[in-house]
C-alpha positions, 0 to 999 in steps of 0.5 A: 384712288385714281385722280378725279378728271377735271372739270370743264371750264363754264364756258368750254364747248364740247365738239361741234358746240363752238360752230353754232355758238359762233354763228349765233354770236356773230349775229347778235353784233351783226344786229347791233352793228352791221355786217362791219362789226363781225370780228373773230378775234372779238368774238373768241373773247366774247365766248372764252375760247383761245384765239386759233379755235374760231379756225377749226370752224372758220377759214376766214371772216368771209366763211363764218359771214356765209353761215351767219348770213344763212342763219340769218335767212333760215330765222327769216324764213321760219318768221315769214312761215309761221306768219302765213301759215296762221288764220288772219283776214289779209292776204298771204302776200300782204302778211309777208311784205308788211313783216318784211318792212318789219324786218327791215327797219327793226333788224336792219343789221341783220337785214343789211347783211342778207339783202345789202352785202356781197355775201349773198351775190358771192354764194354758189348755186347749191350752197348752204347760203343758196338754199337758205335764201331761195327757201326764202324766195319760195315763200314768197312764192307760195304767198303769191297763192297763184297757180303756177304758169310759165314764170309769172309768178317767180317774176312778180315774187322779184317785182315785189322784192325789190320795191319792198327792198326799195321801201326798206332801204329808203326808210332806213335812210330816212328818206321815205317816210311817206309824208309827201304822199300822205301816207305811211310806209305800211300803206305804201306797201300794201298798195305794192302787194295790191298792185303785185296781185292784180297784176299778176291776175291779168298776166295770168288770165292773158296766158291762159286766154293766149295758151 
């Protein structure tokens, strides 16, 4: 009788399996800890598998940082999408910046990690990490609902992420809780998303009254 094959340990991964489990491992201490807490060492442990696997994935700490960073914006992505796609009495933009703030505050490792490190500043054009983000960047975009004029609506899509990077940040820290304007940190960002949108209006009514 040939001798019965062995049976996989609970937690062996088959091939390819160990990649995404990492990924999806490292970000769950990114959102504990911040983009500091990412050890592959750590996460071997964590997951059962030999120190050297995680390599056959990951050259380095900096390589499996540019996957979790662009896991990380395509689950932001797909957060933001199914926000504006359902029926609701606010704006598109509105929708977008107020789940951002959430976003922010509530997942600020992971946030961090996106908007606050180098990883991103490091991606080349055309990289998993770029199309990730730029996916996130075009629907901030398309929740603009503007018509597409020169650059106008890409500029005022940058105007409104850094002031609600802005916003975040501050908060984070502590240092914007709105007190000194009676007002809270929801309403700030919707008078930015307000002032975004008006703003654009005239800039494109001025481009058409120019063309």
């Amino acid at each position: 009788m040939p001798p019965r094959p062995a049976r996989k340990a609970l937690n062996a991964y088959h091939h390819g399996d160990l990649r995404d489990a990492l990924v999806q491992a490292a970000l769950q201490e990114v959102e504990l800890g911040g983009p500091e807490a990412i050890n592959i060492s750590a996460l071997a442990k964590k997951l059962g598998v030999s120190q050297p696997a995680p390599y056959k994935h990951f050259a380095d700490r900096e390589t499996l940082l540019v996957a979790v960073t662009a896991e990380a914006f395509r689950q932001f992505s797909a957060m933001l999408r199914a926000s504006i796609a359902e029926p609701s009495k606010r704006s598109k933009l509105s929708r977008f910046a107020q789940l951002t703030l959430d976003f922010g505050l509530r997942r600020n490792g992971v946030y961090r990690l996106m908007f606050a490190s180098r990883v991103m500043a490091c991606a080349p054009k055309g990289s998993e990490l770029h199309v990730a983000a730029m996916e996130t960047f075009d629907l901030l975009v398309e929740a603009l609902e503007a018509p597409a004029i020169g650059y106008l609506r890409e500029r005022s899509a940058l105007k409104i992420w850094a002031s609600l990077h802005g916003v975040v940040m501050l908060a984070e820290q502590g240092l914007l809780t709105g007190e000194v304007g009676h007002t809270s940190r929801e309403e700030l960002v919707e008078e930015i998303v307000e002032q975004t949108k008006l703003a654009l209006s005239v800039a494109i009514e001025a481009a058409k009254t120019a063309g």
